[in-house]
MARZAVEX-347340 format. One record per atom (N, C-alpha, C): residue number from 1; atom name; x, y, z. Coordinates in Angstrom, 3 decimals, decimal comma. Layout:
NUM	CA	X	Y	Z
...
REM end
This chain:
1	N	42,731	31,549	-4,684
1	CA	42,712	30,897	-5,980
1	C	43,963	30,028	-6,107
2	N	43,646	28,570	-6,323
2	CA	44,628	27,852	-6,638
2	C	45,735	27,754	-8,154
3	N	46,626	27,782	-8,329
3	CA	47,388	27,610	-9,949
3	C	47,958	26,501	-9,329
4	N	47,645	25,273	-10,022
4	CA	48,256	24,086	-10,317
4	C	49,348	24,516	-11,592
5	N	50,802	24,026	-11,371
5	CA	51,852	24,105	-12,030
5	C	51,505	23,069	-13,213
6	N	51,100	22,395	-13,386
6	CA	50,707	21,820	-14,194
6	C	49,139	22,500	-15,729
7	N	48,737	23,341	-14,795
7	CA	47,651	24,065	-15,774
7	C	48,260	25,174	-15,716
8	N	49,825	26,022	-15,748
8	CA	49,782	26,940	-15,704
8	C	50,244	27,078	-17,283
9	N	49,655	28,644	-18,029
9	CA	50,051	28,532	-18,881
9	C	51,557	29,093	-19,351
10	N	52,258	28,084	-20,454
10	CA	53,323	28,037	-20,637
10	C	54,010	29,157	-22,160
11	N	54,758	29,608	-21,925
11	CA	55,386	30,436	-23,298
11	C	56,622	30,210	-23,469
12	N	57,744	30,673	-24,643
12	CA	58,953	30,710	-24,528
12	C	58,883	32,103	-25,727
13	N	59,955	32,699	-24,736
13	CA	59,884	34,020	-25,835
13	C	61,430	34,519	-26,004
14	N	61,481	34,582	-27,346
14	CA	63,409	34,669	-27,925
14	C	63,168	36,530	-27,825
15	N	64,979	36,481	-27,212
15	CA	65,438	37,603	-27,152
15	C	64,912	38,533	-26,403
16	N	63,957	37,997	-25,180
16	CA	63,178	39,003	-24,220
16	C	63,657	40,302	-24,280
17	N	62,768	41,008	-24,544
17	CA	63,821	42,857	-24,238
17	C	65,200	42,923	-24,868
18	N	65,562	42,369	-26,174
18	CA	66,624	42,420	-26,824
18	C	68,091	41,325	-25,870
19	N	67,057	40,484	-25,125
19	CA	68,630	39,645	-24,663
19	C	68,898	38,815	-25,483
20	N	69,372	37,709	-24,785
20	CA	69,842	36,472	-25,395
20	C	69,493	35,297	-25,384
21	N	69,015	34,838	-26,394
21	CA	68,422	33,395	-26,217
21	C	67,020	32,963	-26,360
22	N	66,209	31,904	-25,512
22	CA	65,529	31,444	-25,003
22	C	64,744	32,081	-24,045
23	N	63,814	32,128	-23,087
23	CA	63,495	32,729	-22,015
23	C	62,119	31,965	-21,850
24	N	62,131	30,973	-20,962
24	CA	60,573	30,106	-20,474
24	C	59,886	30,694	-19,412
25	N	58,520	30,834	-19,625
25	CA	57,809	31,188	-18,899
25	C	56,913	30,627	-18,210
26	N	56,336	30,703	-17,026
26	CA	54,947	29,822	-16,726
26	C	54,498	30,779	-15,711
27	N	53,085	30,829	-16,153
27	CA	52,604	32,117	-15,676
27	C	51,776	31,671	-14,446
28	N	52,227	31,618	-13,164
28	CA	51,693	31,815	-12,317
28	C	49,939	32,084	-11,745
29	N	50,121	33,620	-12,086
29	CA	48,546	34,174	-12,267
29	C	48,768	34,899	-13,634
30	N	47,780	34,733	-14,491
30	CA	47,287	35,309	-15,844
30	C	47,284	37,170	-15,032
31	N	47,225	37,627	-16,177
31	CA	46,600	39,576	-15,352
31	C	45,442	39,613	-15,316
32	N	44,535	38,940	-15,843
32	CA	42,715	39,008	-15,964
32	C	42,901	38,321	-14,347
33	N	43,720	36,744	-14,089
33	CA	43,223	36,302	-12,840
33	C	43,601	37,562	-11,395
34	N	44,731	38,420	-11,975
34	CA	44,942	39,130	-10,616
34	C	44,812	40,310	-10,574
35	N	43,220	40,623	-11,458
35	CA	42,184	41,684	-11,468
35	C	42,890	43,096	-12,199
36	N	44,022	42,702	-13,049
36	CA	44,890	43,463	-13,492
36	C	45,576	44,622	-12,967
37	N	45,829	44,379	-11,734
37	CA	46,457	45,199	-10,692
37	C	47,665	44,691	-11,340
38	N	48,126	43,587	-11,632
38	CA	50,083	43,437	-11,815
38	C	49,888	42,687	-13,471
39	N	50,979	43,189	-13,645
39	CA	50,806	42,980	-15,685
39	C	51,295	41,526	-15,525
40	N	52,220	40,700	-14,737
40	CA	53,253	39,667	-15,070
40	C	53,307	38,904	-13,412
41	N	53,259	37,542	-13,262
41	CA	53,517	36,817	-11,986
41	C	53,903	35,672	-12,976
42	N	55,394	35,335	-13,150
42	CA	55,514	34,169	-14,061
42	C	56,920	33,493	-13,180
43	N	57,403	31,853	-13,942
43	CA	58,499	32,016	-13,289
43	C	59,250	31,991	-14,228
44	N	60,184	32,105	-14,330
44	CA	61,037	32,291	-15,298
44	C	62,167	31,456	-15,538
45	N	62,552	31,203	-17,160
45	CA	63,806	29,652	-16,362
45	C	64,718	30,638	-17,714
46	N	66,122	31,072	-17,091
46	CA	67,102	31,176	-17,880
46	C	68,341	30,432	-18,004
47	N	68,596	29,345	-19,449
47	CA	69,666	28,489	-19,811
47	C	70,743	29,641	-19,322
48	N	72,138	28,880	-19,387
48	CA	73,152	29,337	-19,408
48	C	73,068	30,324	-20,894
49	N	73,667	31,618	-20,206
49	CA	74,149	32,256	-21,489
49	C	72,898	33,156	-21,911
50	N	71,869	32,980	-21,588
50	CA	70,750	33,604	-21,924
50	C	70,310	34,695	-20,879
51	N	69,909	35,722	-21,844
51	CA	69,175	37,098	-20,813
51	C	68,231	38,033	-21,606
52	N	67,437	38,235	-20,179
52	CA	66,552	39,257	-20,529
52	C	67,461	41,274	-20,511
53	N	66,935	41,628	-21,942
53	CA	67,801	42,533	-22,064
53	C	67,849	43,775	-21,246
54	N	68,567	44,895	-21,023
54	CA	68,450	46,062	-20,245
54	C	67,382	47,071	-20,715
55	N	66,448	46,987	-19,831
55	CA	64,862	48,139	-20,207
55	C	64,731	48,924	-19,053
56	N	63,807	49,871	-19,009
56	CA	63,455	50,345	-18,132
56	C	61,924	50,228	-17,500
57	N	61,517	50,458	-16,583
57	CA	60,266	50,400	-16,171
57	C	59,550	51,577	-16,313
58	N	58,348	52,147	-16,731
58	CA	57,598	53,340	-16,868
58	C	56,179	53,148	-16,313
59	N	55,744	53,397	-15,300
59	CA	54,491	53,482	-14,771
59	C	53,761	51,825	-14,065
60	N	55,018	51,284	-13,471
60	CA	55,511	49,702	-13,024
60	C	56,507	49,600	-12,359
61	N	56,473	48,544	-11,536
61	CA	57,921	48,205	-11,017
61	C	58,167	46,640	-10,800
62	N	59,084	46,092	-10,760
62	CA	58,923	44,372	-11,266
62	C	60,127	44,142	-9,666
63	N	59,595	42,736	-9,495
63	CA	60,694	42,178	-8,740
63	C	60,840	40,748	-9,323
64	N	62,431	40,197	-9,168
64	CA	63,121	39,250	-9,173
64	C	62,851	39,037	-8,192
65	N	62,732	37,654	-7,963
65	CA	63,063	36,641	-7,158
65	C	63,900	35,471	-7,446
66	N	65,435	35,137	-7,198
66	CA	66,002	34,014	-7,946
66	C	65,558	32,621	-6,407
67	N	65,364	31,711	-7,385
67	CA	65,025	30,701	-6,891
67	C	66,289	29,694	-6,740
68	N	66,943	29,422	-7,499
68	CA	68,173	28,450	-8,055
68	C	68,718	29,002	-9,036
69	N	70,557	28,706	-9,037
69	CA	71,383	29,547	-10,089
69	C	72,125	30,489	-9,755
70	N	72,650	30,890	-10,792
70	CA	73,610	32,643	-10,316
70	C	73,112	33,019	-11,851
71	N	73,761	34,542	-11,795
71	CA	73,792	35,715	-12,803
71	C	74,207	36,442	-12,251
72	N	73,989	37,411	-13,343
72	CA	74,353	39,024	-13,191
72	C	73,345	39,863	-13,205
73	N	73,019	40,822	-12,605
73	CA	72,047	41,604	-12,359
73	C	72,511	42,740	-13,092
74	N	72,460	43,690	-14,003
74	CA	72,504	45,462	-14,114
74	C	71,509	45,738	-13,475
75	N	71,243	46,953	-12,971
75	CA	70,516	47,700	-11,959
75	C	70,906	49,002	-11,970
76	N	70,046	49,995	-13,278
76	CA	70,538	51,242	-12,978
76	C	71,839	51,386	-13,599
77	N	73,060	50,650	-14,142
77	CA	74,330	50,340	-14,532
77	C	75,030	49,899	-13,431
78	N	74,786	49,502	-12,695
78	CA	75,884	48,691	-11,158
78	C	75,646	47,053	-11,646
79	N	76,030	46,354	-11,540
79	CA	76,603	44,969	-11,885
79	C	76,563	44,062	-10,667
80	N	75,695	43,584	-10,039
80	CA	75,664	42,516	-9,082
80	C	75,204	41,164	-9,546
81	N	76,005	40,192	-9,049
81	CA	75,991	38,738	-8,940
81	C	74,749	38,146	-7,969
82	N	74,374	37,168	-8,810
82	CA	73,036	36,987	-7,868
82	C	72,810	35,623	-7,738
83	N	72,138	35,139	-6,754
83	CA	72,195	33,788	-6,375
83	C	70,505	33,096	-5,799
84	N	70,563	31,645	-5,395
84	CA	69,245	31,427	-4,444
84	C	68,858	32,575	-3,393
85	N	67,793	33,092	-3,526
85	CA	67,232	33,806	-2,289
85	C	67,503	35,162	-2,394
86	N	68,151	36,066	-3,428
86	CA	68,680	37,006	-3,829
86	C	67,072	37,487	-4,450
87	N	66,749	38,912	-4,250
87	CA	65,792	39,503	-4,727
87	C	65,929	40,987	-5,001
88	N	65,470	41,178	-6,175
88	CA	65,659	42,780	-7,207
88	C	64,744	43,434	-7,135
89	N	64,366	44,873	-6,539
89	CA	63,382	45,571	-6,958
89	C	63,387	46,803	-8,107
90	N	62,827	46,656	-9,122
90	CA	63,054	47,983	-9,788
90	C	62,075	48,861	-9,894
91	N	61,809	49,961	-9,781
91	CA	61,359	50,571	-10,066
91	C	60,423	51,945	-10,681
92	N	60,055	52,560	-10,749
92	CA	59,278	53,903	-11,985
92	C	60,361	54,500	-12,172
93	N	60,980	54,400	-13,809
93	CA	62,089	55,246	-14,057
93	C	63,220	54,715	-14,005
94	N	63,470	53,275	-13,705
94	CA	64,610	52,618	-13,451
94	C	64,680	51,259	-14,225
95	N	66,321	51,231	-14,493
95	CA	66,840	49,968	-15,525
95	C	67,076	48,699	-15,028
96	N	66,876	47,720	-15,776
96	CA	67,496	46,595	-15,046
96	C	67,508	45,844	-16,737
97	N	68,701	44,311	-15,825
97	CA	68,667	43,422	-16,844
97	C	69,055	42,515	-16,211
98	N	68,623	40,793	-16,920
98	CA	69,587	39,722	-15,968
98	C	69,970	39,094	-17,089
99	N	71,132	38,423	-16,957
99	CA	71,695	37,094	-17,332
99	C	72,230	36,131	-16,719
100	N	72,364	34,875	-17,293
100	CA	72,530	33,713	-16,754
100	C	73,778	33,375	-16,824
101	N	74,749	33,728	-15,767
101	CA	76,526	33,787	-16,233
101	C	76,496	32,136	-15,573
102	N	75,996	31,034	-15,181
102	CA	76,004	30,011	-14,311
102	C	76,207	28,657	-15,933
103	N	76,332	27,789	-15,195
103	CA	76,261	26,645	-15,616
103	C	75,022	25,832	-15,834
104	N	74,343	26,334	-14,953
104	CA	72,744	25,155	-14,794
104	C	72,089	26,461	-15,290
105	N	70,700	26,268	-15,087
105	CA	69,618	27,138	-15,555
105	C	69,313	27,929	-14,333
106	N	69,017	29,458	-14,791
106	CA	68,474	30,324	-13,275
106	C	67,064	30,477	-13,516
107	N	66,374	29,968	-12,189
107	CA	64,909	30,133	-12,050
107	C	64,804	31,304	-11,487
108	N	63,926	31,818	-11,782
108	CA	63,450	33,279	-10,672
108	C	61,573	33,853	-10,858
109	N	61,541	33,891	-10,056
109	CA	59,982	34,556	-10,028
109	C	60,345	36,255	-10,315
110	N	58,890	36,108	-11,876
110	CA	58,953	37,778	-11,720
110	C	57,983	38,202	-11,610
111	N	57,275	39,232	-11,264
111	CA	55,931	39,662	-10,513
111	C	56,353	41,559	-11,493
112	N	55,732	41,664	-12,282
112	CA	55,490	43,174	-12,604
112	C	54,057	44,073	-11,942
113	N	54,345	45,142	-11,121
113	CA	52,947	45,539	-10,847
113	C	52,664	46,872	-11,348
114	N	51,347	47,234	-11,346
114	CA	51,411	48,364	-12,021
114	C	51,055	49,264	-10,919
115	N	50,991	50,480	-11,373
115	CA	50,574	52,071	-10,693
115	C	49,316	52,072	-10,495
REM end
């Protein structure tokens, strides 16, 4: 199945998970298109200064993928810096959060799947 970036559908959602800001979305595959095996395949664009807040995962596990940019990762409470090509797995029972400590905007693919 093809997703043209251009028909993908688009959101912006304030304060994702209690962060900061802005948070753009473009959804990749819908969950109806990927037979609802994974809740989320979007990419994600975070301005400077903006983040998705610290949650946990329950009966799911999500990966980052940063595309372009830096941040900060929490993970569990450990604090890593993250860059192009840098990838996060979290998962059942486990915390995460990102922000955008950079200057330009951080892209990253996030993919949530379920149990």
């Amino acid at each position: 199945m093809l997703s043209k970036a251009s028909e993908m559908k688009k959101e912006t959602r304030e304060k994702m998970r209690d962060g900061k800001g802005a948070i753009e979305l473009a959804h990749v595959f819908t969950q109806e298109q990927m037979k609802n095996e994974a809740r989320l395949c979007a990419r994600l664009t975070l301005n400077p200064g903006c983040s998705i807040g610290y949650h946990e995962h329950v009966n799911d596990e999500e990966i980052y993928y940063i595309i372009s940019g830096t941040g900060t990762v929490t993970d569990n409470g450990e604090k890593y810096t993250v860059s192009s090509g840098d990838a996060i797995l979290t998962g059942h029972g486990e915390w995460h959060s990102i922000e955008n400590t950079g200057d330009k905007p951080l892209e990253m693919l996030a993919i949530v799947m379920l149990f």
